[in-house]
Backbone as JSON Lines, residues from 0, in Angstrom:
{"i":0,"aa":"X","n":[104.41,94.61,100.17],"ca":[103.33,95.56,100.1],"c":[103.67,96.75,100.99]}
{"i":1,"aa":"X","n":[103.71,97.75,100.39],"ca":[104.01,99.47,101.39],"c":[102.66,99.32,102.09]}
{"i":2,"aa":"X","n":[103.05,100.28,103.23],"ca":[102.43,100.71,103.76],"c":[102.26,101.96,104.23]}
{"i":3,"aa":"X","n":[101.64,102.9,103.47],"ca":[101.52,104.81,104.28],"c":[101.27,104.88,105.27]}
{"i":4,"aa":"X","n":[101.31,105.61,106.55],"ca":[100.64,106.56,107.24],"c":[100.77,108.01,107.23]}
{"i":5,"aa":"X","n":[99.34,108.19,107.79],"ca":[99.02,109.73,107.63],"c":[98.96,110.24,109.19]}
{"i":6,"aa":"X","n":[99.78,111.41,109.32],"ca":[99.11,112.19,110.28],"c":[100.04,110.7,111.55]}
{"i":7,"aa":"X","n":[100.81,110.51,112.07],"ca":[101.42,108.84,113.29],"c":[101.31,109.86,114.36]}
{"i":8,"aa":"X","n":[100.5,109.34,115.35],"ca":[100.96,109.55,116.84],"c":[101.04,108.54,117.57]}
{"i":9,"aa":"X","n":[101.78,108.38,118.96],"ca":[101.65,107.97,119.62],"c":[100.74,106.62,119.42]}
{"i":10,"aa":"X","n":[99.71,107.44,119.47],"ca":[98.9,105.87,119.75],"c":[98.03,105.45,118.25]}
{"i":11,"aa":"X","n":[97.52,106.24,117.66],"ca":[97.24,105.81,116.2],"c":[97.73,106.75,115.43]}
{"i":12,"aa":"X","n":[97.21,106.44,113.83],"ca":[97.56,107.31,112.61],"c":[96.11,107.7,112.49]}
{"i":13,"aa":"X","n":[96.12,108.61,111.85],"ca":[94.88,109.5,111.31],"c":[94.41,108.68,110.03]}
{"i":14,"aa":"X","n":[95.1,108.17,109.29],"ca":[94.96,107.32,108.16],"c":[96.22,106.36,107.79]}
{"i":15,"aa":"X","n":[95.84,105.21,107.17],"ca":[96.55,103.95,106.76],"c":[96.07,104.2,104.81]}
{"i":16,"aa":"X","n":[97.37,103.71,104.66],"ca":[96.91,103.83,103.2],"c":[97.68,102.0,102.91]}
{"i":17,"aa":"X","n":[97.16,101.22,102.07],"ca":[97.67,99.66,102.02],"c":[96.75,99.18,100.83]}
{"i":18,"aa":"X","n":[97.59,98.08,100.05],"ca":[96.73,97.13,99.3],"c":[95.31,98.14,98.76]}
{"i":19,"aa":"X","n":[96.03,99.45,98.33],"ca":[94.99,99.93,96.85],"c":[93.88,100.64,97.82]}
{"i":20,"aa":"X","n":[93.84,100.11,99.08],"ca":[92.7,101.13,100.33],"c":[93.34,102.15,101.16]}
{"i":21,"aa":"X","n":[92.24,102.55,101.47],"ca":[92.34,103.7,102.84],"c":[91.99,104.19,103.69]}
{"i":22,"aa":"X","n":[92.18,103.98,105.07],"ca":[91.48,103.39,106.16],"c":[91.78,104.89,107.01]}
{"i":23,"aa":"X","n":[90.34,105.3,107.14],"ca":[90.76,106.4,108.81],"c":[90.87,105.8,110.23]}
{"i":24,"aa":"X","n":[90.91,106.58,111.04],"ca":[90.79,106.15,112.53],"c":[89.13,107.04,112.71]}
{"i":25,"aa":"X","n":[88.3,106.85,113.51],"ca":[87.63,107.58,114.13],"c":[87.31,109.01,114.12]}
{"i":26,"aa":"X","n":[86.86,109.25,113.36],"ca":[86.78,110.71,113.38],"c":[86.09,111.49,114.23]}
{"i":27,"aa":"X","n":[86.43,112.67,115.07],"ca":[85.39,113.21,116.07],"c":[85.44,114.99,115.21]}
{"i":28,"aa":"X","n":[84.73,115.56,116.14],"ca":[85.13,117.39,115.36],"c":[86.2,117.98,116.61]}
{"i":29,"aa":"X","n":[86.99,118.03,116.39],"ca":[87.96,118.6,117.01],"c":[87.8,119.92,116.86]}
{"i":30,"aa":"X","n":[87.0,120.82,116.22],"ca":[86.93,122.35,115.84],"c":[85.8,122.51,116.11]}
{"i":31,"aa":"X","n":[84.8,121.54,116.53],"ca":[83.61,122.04,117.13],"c":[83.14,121.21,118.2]}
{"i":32,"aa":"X","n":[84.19,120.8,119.02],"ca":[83.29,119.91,120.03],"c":[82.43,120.75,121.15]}
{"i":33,"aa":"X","n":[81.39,119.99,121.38],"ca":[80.14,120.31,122.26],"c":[78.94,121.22,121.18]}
{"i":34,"aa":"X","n":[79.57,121.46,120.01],"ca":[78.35,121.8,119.23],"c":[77.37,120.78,118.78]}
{"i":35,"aa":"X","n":[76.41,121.39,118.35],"ca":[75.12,120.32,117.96],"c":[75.45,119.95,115.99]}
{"i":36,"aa":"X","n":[74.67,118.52,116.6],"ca":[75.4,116.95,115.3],"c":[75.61,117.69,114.67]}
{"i":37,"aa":"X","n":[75.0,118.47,113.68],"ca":[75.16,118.98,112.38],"c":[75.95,119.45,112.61]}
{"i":38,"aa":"X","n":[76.78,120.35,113.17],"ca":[77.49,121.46,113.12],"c":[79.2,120.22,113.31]}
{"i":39,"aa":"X","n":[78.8,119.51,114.21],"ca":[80.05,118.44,114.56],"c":[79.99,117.62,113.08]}
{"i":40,"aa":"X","n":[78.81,117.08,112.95],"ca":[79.29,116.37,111.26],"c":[80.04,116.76,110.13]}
{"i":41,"aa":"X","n":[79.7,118.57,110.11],"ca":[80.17,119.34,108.84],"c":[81.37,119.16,109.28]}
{"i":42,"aa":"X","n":[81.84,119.42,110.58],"ca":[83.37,119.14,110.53],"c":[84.03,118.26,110.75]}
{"i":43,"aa":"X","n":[83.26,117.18,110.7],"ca":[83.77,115.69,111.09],"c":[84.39,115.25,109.37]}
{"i":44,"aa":"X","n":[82.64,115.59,108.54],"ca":[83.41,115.17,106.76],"c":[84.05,116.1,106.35]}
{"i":45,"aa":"X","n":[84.08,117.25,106.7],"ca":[85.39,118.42,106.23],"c":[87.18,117.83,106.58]}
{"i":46,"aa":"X","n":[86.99,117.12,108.01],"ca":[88.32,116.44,108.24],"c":[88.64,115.36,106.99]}
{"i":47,"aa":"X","n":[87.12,114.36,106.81],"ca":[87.91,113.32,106.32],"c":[88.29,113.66,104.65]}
{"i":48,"aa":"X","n":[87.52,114.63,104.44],"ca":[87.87,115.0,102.89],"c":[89.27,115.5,103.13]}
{"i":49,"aa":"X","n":[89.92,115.98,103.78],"ca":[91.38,116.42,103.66],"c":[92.26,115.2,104.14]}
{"i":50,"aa":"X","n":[91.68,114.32,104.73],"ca":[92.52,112.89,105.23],"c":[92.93,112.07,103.39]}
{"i":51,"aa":"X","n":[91.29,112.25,103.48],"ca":[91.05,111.21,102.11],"c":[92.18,112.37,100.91]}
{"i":52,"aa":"X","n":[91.85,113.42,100.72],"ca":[93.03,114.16,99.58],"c":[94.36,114.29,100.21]}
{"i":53,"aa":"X","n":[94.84,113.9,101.44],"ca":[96.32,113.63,101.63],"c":[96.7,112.4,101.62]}
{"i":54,"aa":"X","n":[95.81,111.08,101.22],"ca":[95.92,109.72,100.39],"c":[96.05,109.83,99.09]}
{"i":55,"aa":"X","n":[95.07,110.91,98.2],"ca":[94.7,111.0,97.02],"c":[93.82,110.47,96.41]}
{"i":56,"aa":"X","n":[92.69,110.6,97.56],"ca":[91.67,109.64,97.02],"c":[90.61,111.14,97.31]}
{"i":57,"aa":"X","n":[89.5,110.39,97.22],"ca":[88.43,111.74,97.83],"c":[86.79,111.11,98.12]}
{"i":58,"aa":"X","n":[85.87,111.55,98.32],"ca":[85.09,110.9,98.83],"c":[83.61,109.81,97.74]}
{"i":59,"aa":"X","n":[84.44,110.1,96.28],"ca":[83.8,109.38,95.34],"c":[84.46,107.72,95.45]}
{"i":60,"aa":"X","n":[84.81,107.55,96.59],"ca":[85.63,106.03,96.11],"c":[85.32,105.34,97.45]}
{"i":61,"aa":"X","n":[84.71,105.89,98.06],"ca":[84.15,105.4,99.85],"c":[83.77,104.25,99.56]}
{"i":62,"aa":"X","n":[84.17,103.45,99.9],"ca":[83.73,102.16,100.1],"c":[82.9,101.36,101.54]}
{"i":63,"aa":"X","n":[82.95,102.06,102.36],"ca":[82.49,101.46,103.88],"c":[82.35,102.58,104.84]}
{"i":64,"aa":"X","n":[81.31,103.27,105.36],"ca":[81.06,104.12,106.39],"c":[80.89,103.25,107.64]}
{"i":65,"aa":"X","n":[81.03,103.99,109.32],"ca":[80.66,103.57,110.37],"c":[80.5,105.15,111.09]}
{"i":66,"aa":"X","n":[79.34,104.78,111.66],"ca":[78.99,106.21,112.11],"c":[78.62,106.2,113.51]}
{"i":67,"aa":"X","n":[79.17,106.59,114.7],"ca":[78.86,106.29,116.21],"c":[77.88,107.55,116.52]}
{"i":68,"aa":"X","n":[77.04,107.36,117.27],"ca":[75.82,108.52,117.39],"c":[75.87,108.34,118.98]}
{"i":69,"aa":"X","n":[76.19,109.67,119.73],"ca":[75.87,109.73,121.12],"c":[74.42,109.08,121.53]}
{"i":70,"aa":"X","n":[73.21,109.82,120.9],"ca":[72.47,110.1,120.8],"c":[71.59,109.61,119.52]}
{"i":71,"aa":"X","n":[70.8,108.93,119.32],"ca":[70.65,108.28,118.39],"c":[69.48,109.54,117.86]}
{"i":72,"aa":"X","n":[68.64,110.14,118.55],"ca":[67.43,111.02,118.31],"c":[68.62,112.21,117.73]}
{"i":73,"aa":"X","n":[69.51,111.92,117.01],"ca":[70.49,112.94,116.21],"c":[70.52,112.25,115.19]}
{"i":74,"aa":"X","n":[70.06,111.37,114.59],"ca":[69.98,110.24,113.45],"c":[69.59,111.51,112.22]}
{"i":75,"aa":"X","n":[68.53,112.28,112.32],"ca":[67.58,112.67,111.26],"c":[69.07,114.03,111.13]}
{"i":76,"aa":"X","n":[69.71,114.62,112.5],"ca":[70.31,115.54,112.38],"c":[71.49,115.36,111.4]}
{"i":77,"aa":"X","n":[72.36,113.97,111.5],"ca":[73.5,113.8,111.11],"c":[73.36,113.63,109.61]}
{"i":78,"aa":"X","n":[72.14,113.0,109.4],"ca":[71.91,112.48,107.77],"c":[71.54,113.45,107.05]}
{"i":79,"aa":"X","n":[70.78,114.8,107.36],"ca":[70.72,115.56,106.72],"c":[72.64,116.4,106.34]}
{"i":80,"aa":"X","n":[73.09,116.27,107.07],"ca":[74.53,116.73,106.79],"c":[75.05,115.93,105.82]}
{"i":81,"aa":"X","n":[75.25,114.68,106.14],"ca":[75.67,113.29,105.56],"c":[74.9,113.82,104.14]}
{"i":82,"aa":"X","n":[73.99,113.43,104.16],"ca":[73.15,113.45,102.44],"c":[73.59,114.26,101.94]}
{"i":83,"aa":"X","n":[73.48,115.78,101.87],"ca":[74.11,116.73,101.25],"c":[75.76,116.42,101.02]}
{"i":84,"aa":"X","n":[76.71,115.99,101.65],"ca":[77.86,115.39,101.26],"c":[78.43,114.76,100.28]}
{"i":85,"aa":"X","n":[77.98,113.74,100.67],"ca":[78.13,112.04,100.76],"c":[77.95,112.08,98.84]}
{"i":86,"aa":"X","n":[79.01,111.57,97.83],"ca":[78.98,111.94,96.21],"c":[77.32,110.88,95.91]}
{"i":87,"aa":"X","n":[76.55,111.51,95.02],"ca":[75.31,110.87,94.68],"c":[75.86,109.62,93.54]}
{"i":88,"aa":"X","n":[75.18,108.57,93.64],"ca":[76.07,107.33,92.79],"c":[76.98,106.95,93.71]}
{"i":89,"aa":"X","n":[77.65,107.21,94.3],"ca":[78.83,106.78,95.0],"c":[78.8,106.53,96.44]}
{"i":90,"aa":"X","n":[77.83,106.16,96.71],"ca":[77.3,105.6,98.63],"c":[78.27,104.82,99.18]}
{"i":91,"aa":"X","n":[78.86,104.87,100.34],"ca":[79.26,103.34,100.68],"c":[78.15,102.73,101.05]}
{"i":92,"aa":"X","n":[78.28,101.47,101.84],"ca":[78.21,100.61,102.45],"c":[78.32,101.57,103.87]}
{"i":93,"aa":"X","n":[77.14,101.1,104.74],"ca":[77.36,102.65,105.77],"c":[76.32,101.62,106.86]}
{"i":94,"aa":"X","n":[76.97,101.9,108.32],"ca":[76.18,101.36,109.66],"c":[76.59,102.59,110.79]}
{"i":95,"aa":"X","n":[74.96,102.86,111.37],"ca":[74.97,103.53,112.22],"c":[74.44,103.45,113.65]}
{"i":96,"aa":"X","n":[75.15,103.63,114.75],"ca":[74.95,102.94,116.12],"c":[75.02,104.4,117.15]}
{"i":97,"aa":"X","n":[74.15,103.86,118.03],"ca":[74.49,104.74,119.17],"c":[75.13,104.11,120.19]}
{"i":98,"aa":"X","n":[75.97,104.59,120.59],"ca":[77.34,104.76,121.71],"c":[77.23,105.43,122.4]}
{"i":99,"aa":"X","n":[78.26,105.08,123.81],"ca":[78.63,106.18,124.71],"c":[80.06,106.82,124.2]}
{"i":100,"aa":"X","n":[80.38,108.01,123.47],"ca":[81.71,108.18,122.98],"c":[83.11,108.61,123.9]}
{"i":101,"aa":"X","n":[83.75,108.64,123.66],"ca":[85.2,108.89,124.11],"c":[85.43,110.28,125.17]}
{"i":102,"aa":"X","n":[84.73,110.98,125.19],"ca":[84.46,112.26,125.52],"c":[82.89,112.87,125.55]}
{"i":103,"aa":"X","n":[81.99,113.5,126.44],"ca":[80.96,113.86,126.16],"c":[80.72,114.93,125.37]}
{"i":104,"aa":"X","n":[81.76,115.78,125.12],"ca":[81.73,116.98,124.12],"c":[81.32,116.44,122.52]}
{"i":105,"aa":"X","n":[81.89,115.0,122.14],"ca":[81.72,114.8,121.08],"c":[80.07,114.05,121.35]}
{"i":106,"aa":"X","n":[79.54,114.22,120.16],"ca":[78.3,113.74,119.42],"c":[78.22,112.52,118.66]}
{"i":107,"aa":"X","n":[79.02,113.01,117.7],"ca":[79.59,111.96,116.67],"c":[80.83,111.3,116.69]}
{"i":108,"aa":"X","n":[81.16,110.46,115.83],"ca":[82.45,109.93,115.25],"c":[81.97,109.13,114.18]}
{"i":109,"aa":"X","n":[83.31,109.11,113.14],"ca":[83.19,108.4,111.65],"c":[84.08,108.11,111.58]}
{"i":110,"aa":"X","n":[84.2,107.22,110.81],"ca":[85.16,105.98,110.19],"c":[84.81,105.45,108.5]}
{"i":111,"aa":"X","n":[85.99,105.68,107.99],"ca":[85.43,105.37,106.59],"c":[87.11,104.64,106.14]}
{"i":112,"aa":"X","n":[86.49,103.97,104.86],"ca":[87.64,103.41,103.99],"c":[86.78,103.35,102.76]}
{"i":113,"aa":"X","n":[88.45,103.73,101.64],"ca":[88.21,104.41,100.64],"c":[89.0,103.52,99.76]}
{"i":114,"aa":"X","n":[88.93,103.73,98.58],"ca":[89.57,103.18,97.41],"c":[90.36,104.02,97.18]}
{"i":115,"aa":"X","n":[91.59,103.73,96.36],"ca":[92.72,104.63,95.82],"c":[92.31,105.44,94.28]}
């Protein structure tokens, strides 16, 4: 069985591609950190749509969301981003938690796996 990676550093890949799936790492907004959720979400699923089309997949095949929330009273903020996204018919499977994240600049982080 192959195995892709997308994007290898050091310490992880940006994406795993294996067995017909496709797995991100964590997504944070690297182009907008310390902005508010919405503004960090748009660029959190703007990343993974270019993760997911350098697999060749795209975001109609999501199979499993995980969504880390600094701040959980950002719930109503993130989902309004999320909803407008996210393909209608095509939902994953999706859990959302509040955390302390990796950095205080970030808000968010996402994690998704996708079908081929």
């Amino acid at each position: 069985m192959s195995i892709q990676r997308i994007e290898v550093g050091p310490r992880m890949s940006q994406a795993v591609v294996c067995g017909g799936l496709v797995y991100t790492a964590g997504v944070v907004a690297l182009r907008a950190p310390g902005a508010p959720v919405a503004e960090q979400t748009t660029d959190i699923l703007g990343r993974i749509d270019e993760l997911l089309a350098a697999t060749g997949t795209d975001k109609t095949k999501l199979l499993t969301a995980t969504i880390w929330l600094a701040d959980i009273a950002g719930f109503a903020e993130m989902n309004g981003v999320w909803d407008a996204w996210v393909a209608p018919g095509n939902t994953p499977v999706r859990a959302c938690v509040e955390t302390r994240l990796a950095a205080p600049q970030f808000t968010v982080e996402i994690q998704v796996t996708a079908a081929l």
